[in-house]
N, C-alpha and C positions, 0 to 999 in steps of 0.2 A: 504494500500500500504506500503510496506517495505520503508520505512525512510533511508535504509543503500544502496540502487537500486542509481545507476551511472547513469540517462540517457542519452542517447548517440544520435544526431540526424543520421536518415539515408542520403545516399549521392541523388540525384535529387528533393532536392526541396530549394527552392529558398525564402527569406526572400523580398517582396517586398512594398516601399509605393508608390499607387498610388492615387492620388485627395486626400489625406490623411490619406486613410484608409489605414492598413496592410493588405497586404496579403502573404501566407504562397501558395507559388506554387509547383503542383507538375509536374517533366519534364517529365516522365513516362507516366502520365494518364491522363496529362493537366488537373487537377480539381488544382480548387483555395478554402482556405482554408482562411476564414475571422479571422483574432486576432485582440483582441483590443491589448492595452500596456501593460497591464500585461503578456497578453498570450505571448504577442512577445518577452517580456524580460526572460521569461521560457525558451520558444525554444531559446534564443541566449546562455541560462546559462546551455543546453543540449549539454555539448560535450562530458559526459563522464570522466571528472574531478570531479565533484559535486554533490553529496548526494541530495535523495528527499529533507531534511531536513536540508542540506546546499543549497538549492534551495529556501524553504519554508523562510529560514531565510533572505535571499538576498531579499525579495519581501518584509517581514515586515521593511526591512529597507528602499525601496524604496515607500513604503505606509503606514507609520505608522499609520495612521489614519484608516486603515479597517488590523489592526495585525491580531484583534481577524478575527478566519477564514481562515485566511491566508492557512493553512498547506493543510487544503480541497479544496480550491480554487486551489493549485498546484494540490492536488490526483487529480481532477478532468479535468484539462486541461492536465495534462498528459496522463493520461488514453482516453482522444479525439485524443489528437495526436499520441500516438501508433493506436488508430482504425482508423486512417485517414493511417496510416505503414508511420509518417514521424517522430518518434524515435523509438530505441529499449530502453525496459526498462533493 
């Protein structure tokens, strides 16, 4: 994945906690879309302002303890949430 890609969330869907868990809603096609914390704090750091790799580096700082990885752990949850169409990349 390009390290230099903006991504950008699309508009209808919906960041929500319920009984604890995150869910990632969509208004469109009603399907729910489970994230733990990392994933949620991806999608909140998707607007479009922030570099894959300015993405990847925001996550080693809030998980230093699992860095190593990091940067795949983004490609990866990125690449779910465009096939889910709730960012563009």
């Amino acid at each position: 994945m390009d390290r230099n890609l903006r991504p950008q969330q699309r508009e209808g869907f919906l960041l929500e906690e319920m009984d604890g868990e995150l869910m990632l809603y969509s208004v469109a096609t009603t399907t729910i879309i489970a994230l733990n914390r990392s994933a949620a704090l991806i999608w909140e750091l998707c607007r479009g302002q922030y570099t894959v790799a300015e993405i990847a580096a925001a996550l080693a700082d809030a998980y230093p303890e699992s860095a190593e990885g990091i940067a795949q752990q983004v490609a990866v949850t990125l690449a779910q949430l465009e096939a889910h169409g709730a960012i563009e990349l």
